[in-house]
PyMOL Python script that loads the backbone (N, CA, C, O; Angstrom):
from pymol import cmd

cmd.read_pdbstr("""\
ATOM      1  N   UNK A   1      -0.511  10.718   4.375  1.00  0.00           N
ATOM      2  CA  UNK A   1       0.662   9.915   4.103  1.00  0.00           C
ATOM      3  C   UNK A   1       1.269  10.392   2.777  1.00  0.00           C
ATOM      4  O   UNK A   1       0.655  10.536   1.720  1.00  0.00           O
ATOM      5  N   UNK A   2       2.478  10.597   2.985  1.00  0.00           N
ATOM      6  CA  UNK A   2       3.670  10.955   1.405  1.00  0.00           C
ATOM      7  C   UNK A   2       3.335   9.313   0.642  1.00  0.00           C
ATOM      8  O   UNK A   2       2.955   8.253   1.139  1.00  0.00           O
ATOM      9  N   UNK A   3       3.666   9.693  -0.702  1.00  0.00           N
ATOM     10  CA  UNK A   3       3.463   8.688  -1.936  1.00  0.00           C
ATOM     11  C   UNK A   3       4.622   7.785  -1.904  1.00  0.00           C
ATOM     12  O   UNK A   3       4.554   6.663  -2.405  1.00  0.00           O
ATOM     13  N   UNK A   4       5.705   8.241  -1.321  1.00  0.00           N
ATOM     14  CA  UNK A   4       7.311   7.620  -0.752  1.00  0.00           C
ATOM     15  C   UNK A   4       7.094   6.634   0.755  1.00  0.00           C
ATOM     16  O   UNK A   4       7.747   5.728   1.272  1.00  0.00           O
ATOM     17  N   UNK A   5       5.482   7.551   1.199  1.00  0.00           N
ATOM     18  CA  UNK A   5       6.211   6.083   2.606  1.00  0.00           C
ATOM     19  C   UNK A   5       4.732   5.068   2.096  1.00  0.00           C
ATOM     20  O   UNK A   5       4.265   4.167   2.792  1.00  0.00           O
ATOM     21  N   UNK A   6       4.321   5.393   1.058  1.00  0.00           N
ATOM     22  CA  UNK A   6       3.035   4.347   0.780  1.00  0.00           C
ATOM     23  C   UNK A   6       3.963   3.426   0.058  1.00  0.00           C
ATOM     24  O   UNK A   6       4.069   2.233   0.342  1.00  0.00           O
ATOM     25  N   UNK A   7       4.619   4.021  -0.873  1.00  0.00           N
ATOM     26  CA  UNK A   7       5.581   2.816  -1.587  1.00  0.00           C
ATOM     27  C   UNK A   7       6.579   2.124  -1.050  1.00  0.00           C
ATOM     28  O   UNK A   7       7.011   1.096  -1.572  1.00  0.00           O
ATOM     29  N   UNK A   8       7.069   2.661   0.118  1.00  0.00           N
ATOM     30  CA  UNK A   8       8.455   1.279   0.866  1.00  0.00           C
ATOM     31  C   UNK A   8       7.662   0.557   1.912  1.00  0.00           C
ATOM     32  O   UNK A   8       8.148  -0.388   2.533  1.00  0.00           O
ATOM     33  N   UNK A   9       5.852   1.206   2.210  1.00  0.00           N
ATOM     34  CA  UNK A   9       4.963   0.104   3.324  1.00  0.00           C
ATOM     35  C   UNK A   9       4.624  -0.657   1.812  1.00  0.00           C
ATOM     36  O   UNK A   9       4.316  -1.730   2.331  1.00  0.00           O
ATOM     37  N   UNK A  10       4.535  -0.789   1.070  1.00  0.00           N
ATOM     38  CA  UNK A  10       3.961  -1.618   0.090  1.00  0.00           C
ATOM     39  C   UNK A  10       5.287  -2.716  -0.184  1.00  0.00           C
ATOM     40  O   UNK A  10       5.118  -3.919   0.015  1.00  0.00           O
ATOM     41  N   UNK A  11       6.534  -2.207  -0.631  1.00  0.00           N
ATOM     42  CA  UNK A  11       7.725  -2.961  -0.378  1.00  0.00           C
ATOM     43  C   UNK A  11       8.163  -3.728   0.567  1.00  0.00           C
ATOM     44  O   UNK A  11       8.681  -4.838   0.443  1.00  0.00           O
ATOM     45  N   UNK A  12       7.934  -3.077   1.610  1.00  0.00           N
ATOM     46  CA  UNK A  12       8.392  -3.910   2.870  1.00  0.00           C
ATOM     47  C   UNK A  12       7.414  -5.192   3.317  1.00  0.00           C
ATOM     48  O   UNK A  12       7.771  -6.061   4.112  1.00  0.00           O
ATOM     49  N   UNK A  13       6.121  -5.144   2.660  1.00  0.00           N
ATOM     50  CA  UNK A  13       4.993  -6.156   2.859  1.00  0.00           C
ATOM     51  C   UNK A  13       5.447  -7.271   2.066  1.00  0.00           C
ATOM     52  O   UNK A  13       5.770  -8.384   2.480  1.00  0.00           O
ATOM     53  N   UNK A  14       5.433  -6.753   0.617  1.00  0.00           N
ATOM     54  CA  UNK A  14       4.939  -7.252  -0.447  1.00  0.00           C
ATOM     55  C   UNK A  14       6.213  -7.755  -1.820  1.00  0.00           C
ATOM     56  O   UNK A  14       6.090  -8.445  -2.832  1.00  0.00           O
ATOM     57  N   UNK A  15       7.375  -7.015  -1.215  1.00  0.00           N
ATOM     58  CA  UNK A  15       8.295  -7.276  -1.873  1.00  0.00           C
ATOM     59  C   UNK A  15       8.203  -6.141  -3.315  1.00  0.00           C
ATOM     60  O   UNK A  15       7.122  -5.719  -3.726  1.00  0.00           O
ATOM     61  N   UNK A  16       9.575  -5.767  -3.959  1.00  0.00           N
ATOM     62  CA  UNK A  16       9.273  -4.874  -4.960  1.00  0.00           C
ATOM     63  C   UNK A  16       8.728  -5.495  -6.081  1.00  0.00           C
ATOM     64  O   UNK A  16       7.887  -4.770  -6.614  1.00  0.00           O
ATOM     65  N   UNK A  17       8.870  -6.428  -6.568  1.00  0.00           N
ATOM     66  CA  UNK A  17       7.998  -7.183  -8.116  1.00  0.00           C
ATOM     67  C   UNK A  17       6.512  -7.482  -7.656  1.00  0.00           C
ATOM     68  O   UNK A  17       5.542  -7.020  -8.257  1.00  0.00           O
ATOM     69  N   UNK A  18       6.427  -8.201  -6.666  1.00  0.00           N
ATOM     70  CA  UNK A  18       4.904  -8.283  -6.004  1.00  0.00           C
ATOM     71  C   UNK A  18       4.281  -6.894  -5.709  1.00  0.00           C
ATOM     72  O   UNK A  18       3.096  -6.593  -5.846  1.00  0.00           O
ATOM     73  N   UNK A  19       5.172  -6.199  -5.331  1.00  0.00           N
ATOM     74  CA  UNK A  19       4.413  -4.829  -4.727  1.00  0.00           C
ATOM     75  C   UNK A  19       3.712  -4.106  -6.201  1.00  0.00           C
ATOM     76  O   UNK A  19       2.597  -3.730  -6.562  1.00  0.00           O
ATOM     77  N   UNK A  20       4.824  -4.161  -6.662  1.00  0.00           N
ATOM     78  CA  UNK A  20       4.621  -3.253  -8.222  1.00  0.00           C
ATOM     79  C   UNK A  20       3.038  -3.874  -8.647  1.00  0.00           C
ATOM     80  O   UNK A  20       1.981  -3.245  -8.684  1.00  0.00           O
ATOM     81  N   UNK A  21       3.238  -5.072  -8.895  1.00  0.00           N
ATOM     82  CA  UNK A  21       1.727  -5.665  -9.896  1.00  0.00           C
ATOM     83  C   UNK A  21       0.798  -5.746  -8.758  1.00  0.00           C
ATOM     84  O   UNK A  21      -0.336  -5.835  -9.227  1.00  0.00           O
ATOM     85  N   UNK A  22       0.773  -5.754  -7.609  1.00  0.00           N
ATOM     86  CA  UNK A  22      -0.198  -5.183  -6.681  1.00  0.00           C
ATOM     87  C   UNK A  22      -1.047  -4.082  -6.923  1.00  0.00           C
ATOM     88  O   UNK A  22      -2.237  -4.065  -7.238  1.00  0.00           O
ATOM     89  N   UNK A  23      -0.056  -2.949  -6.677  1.00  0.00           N
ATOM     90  CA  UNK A  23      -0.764  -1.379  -7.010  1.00  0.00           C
ATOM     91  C   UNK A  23      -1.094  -1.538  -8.323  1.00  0.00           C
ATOM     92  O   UNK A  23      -1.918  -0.667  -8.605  1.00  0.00           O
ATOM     93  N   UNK A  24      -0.777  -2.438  -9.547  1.00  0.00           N
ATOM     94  CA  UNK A  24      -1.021  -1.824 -11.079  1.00  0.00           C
ATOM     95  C   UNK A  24      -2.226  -2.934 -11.011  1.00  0.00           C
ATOM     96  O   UNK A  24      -3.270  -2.569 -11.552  1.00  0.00           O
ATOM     97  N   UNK A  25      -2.224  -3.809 -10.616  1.00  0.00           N
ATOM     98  CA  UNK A  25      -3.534  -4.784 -10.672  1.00  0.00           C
ATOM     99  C   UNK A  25      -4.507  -5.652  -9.746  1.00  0.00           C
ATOM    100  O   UNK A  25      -5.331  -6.459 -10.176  1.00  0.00           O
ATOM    101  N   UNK A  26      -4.288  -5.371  -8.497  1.00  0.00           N
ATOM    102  CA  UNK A  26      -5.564  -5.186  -7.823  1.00  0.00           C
ATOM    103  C   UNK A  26      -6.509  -4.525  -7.333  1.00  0.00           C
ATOM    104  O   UNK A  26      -6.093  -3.651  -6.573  1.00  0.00           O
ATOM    105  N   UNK A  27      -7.809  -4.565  -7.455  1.00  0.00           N
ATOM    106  CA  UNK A  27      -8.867  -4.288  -7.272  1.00  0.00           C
ATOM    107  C   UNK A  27      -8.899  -3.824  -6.241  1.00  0.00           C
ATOM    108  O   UNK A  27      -9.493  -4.714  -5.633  1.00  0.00           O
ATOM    109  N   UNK A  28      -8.672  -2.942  -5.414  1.00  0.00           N
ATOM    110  CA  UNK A  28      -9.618  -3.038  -3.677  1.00  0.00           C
ATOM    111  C   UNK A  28     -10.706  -2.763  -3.412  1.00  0.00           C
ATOM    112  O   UNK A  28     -11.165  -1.679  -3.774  1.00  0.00           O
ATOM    113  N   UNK A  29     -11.391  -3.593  -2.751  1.00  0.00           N
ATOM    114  CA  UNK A  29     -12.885  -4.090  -2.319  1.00  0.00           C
ATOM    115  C   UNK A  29     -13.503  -2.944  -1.957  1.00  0.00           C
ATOM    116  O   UNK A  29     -14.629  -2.727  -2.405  1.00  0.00           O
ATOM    117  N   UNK A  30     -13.036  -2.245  -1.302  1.00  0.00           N
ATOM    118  CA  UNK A  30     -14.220  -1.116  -0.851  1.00  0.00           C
ATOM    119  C   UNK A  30     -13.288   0.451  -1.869  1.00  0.00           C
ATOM    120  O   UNK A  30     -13.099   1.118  -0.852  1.00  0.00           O
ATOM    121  N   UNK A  31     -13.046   0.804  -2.322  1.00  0.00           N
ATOM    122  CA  UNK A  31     -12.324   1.496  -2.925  1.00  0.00           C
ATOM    123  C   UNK A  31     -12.589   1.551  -4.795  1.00  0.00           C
ATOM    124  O   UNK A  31     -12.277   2.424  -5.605  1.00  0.00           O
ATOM    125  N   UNK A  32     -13.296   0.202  -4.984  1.00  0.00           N
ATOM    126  CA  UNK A  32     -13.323  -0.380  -6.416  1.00  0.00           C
ATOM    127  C   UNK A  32     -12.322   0.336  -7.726  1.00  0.00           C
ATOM    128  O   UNK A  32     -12.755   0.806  -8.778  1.00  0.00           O
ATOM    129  N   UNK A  33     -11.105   0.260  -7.356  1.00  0.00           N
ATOM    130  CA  UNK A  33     -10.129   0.815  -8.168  1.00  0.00           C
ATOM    131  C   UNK A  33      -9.037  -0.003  -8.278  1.00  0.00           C
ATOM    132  O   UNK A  33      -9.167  -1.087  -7.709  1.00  0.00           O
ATOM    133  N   UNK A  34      -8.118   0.172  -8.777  1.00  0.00           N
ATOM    134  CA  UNK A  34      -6.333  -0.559  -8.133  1.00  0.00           C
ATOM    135  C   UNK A  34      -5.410   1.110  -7.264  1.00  0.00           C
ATOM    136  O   UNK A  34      -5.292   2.333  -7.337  1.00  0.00           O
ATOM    137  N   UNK A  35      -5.130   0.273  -6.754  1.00  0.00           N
ATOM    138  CA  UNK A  35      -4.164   1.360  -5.953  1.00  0.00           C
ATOM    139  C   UNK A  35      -3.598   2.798  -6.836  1.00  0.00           C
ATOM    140  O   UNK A  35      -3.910   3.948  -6.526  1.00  0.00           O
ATOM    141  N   UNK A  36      -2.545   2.348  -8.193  1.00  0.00           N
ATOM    142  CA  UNK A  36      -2.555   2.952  -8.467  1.00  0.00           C
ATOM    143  C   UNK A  36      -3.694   4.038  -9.238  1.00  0.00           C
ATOM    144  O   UNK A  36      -3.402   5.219  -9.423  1.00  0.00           O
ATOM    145  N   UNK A  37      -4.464   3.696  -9.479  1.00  0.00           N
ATOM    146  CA  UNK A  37      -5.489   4.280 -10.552  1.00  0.00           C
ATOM    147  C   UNK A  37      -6.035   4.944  -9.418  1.00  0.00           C
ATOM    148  O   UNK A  37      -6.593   5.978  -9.785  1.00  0.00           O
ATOM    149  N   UNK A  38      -6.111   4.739  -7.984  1.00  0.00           N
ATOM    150  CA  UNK A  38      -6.762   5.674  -6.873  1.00  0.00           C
ATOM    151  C   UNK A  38      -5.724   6.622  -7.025  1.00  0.00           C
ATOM    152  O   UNK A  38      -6.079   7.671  -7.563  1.00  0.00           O
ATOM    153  N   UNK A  39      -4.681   6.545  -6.733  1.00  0.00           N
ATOM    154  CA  UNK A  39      -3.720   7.577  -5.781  1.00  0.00           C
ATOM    155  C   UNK A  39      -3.694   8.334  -7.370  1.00  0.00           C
ATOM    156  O   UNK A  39      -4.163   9.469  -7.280  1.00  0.00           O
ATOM    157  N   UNK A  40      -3.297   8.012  -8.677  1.00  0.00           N
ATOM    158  CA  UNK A  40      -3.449   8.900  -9.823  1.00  0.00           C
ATOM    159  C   UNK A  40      -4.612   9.876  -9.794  1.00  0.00           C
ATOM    160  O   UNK A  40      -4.452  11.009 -10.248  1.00  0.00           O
ATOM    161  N   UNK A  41      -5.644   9.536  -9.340  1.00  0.00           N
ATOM    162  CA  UNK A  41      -6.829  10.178  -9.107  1.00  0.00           C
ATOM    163  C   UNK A  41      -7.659  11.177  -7.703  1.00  0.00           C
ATOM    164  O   UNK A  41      -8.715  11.768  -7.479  1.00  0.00           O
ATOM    165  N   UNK A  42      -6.074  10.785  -6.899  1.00  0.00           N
ATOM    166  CA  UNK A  42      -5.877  12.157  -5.968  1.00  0.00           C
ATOM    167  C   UNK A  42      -6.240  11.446  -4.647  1.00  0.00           C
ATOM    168  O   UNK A  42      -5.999  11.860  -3.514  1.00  0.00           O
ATOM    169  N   UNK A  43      -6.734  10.535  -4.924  1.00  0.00           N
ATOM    170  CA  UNK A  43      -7.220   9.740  -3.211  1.00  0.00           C
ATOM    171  C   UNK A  43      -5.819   9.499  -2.471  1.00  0.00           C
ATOM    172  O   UNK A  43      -4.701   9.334  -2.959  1.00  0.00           O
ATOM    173  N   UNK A  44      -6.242   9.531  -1.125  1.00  0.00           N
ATOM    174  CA  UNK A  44      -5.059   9.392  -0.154  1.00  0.00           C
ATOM    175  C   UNK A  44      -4.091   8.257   0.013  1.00  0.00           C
ATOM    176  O   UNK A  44      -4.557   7.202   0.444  1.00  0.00           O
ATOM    177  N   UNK A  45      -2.534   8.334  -0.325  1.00  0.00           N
ATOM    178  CA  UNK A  45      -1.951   7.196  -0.397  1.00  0.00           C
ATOM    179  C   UNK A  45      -2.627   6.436   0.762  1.00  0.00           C
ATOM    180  O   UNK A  45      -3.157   5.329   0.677  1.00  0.00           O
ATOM    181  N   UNK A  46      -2.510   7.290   1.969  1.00  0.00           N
ATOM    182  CA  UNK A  46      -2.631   6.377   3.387  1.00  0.00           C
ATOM    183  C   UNK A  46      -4.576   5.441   3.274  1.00  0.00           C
ATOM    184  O   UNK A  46      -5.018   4.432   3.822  1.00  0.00           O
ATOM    185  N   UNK A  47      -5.037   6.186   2.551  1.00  0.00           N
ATOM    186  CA  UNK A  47      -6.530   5.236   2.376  1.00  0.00           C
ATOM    187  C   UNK A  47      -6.146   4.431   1.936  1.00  0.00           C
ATOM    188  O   UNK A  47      -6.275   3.418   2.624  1.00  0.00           O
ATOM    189  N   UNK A  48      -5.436   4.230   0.582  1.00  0.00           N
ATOM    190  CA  UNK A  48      -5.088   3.079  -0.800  1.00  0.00           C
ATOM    191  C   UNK A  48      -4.646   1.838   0.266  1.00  0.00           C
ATOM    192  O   UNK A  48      -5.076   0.690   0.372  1.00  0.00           O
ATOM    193  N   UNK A  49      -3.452   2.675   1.112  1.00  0.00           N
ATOM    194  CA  UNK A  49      -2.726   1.537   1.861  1.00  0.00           C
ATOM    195  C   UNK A  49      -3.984   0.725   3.193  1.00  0.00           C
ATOM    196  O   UNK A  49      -3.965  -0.443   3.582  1.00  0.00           O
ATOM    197  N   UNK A  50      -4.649   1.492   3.482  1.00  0.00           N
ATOM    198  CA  UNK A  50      -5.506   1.125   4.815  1.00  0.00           C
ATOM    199  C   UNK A  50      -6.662   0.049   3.775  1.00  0.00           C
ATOM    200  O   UNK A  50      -7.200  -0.919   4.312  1.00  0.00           O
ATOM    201  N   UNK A  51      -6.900   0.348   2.424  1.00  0.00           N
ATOM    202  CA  UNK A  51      -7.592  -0.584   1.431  1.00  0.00           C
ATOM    203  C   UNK A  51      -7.171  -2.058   1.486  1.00  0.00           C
ATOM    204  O   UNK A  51      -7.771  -3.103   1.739  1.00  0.00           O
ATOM    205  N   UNK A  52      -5.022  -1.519   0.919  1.00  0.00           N
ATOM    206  CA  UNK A  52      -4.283  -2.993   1.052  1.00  0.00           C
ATOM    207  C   UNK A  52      -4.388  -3.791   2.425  1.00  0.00           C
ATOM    208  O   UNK A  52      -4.308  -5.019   2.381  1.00  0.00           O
ATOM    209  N   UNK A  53      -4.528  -3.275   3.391  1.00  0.00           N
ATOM    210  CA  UNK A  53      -4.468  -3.883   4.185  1.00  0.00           C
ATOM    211  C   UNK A  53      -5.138  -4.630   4.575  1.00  0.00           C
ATOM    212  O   UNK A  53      -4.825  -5.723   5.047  1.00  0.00           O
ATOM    213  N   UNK A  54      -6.403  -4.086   4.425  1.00  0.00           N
ATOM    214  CA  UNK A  54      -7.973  -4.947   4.844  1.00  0.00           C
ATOM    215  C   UNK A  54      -7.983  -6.052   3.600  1.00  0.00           C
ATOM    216  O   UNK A  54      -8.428  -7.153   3.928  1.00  0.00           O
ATOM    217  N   UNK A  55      -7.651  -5.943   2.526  1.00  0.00           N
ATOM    218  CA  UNK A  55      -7.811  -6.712   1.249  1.00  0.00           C
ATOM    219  C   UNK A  55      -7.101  -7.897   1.617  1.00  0.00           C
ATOM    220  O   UNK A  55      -7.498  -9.010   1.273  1.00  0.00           O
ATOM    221  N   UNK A  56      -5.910  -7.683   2.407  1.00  0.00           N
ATOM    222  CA  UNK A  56      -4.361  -8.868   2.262  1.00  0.00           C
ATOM    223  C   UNK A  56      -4.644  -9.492   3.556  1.00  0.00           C
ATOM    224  O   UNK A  56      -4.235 -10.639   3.731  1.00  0.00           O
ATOM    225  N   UNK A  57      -5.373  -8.815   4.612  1.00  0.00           N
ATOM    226  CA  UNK A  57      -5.399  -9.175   5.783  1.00  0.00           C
ATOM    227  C   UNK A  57      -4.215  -8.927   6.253  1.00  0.00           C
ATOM    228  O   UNK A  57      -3.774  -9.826   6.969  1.00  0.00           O
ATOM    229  N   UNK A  58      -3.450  -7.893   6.082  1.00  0.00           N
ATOM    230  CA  UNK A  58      -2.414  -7.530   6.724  1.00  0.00           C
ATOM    231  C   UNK A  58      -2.254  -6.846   8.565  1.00  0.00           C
ATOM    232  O   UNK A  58      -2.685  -5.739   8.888  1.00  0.00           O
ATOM    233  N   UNK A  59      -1.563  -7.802   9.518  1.00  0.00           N
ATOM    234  CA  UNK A  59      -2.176  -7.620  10.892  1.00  0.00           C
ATOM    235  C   UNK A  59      -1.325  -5.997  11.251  1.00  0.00           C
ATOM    236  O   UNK A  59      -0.293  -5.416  10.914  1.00  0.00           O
ATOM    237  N   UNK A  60      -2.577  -5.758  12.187  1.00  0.00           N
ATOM    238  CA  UNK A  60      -1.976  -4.325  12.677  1.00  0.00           C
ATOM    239  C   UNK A  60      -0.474  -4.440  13.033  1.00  0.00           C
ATOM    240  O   UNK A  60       0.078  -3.396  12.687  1.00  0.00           O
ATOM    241  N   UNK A  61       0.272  -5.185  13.512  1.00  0.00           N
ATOM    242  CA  UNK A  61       1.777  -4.680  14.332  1.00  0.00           C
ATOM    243  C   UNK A  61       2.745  -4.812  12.653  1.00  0.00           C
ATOM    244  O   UNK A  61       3.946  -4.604  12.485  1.00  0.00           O
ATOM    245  N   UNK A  62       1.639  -5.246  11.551  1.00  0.00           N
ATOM    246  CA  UNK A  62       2.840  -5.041  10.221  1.00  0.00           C
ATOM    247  C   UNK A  62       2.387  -3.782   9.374  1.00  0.00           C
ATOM    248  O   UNK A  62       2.972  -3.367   8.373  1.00  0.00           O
ATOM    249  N   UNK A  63       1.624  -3.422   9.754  1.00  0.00           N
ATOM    250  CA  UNK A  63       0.955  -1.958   9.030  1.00  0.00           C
ATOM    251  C   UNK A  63       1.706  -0.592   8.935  1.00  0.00           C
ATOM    252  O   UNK A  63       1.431   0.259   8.088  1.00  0.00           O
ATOM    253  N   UNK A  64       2.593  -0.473   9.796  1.00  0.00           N
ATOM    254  CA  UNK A  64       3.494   0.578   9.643  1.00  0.00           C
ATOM    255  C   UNK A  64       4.780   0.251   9.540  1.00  0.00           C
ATOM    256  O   UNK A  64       5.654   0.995   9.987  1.00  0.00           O
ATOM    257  N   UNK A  65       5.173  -1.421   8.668  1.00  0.00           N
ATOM    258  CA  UNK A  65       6.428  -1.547   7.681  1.00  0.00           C
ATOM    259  C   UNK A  65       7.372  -1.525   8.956  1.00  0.00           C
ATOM    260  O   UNK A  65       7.207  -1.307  10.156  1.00  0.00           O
ATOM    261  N   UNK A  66       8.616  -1.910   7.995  1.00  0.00           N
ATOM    262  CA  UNK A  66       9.610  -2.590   8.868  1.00  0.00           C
ATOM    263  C   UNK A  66      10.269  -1.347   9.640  1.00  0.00           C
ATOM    264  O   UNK A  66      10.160  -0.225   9.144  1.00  0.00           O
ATOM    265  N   UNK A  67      11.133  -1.585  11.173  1.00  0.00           N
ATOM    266  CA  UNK A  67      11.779  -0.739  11.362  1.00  0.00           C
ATOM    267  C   UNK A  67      13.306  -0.221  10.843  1.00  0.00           C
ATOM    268  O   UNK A  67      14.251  -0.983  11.052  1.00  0.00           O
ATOM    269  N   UNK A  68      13.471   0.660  10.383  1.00  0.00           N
ATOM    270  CA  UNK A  68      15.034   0.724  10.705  1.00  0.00           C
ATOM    271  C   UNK A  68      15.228   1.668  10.952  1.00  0.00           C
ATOM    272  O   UNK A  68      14.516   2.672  10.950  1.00  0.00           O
ATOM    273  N   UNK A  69      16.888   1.396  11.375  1.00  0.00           N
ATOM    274  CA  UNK A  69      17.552   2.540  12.335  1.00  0.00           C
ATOM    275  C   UNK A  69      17.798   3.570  11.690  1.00  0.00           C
ATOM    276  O   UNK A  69      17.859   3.723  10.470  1.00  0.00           O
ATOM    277  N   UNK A  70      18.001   4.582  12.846  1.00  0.00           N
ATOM    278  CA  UNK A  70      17.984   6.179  12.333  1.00  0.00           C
ATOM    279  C   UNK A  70      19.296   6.231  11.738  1.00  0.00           C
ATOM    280  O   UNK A  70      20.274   5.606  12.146  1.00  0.00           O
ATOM    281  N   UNK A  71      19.251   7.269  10.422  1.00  0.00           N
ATOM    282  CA  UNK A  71      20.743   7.378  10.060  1.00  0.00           C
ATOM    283  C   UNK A  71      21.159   8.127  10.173  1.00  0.00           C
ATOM    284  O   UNK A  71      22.352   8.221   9.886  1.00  0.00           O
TER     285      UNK A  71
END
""", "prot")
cmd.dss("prot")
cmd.show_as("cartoon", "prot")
cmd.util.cbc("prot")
cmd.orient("prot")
């Protein structure tokens, strides 16, 4: 996963002010890092995000963020 579609699935969940202090300050459980401090450290956006997900309980049909149309 690009670092661009980890950040608008994190937006589209979580909203941009929530999203932001998300990645800068939570923990994820099996990962023991914050998002950002993983992905700075080379781990896979798409793990960080598969972390958020299990952490938030986020359901599979919202995991790959909102649709929109082609432009």
């Amino acid at each position: 996963m690009r670092l661009t579609e980890y950040h608008q699935l994190v937006v589209d969940e979580f909203g941009d002010a929530k999203g932001k202090w998300i990645s800068h300050s939570h923990v994820l459980a099996k990962l023991g890092d914050t998002p950002d401090a993983l992905i700075e450290r080379g781990i896979d956006p798409g793990r960080v995000w598969d972390g958020l997900c299990e952490d938030f309980q986020i359901p599979p049909e919202r995991r790959l963020g909102l649709d929109r149309p082609d432009s």
